[in-house]
C-alpha positions in Angstrom: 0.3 9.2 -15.5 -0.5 12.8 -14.9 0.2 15.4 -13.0 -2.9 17.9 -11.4 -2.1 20.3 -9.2 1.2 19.4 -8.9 0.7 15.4 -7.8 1.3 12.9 -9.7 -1.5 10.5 -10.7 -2.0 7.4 -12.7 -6.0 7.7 -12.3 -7.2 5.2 -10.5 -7.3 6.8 -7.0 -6.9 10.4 -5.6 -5.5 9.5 -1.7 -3.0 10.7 0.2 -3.3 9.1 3.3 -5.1 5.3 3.0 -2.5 2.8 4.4 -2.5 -0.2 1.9 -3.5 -3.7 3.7 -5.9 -5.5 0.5 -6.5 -5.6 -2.3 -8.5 -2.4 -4.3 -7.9 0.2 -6.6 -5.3 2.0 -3.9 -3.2 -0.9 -4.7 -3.2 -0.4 -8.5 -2.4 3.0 -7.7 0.8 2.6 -5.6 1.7 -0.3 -8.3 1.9 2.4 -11.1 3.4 5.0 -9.3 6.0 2.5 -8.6 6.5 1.8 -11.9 6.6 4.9 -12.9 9.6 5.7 -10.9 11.1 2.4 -12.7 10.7 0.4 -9.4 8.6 -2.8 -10.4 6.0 -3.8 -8.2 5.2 -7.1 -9.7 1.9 -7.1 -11.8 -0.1 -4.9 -11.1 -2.7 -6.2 -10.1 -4.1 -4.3 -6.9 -2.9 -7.2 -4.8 -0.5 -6.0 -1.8 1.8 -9.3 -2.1 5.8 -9.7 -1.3 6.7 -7.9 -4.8 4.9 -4.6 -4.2 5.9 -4.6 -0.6 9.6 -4.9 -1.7 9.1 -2.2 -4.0 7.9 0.0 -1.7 10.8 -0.9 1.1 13.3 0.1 -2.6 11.4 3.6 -2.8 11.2 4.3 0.7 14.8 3.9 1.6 15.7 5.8 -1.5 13.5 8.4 -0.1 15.6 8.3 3.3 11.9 7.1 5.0 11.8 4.1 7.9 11.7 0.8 5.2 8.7 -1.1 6.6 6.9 -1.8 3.5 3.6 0.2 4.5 2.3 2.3 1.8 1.1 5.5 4.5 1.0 9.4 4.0 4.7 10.1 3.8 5.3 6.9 1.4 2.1 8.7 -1.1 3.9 12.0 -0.6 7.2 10.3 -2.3 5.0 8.6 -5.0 2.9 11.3 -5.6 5.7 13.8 -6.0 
């Protein structure tokens, strides 16, 4: 992980805005920042299966966002920050 400019970053992909369907190196992205904040996504693995979706329904209603499971912009925003 790093931070550069200010975002966090674990290197693997610079978006802010892709919405996560499939499988790529978004995936592997959203599965370390997950881990990072100590919310485990499963392996991480760049698949978008039911363990990273429930990770990402943890963080957002931690983050007080709408828990649908859809990695968007204002889900990366949390990650990221």
């Amino acid at each position: 992980m790093r931070r550069s400019g200010g975002v966090l970053a674990a290197g693997y992909s610079t978006t802010r805005t892709a919405v996560l369907a499939g499988p790529g190196w978004d995936v592997v992205e959203a599965q370390c920042l997950l881990k990072h904040r100590r919310i485990d996504p499963g392996t991480v693995d760049g698949i978008y299966g039911q363990r990273t979706i429930a990770a990402v329904t943890r963080l957002q209603k931690e983050a007080g966002l709408p828990a649908d499971g859809i990695v968007g912009p204002h889900t990366w925003r949390v990650l990221r920050g």
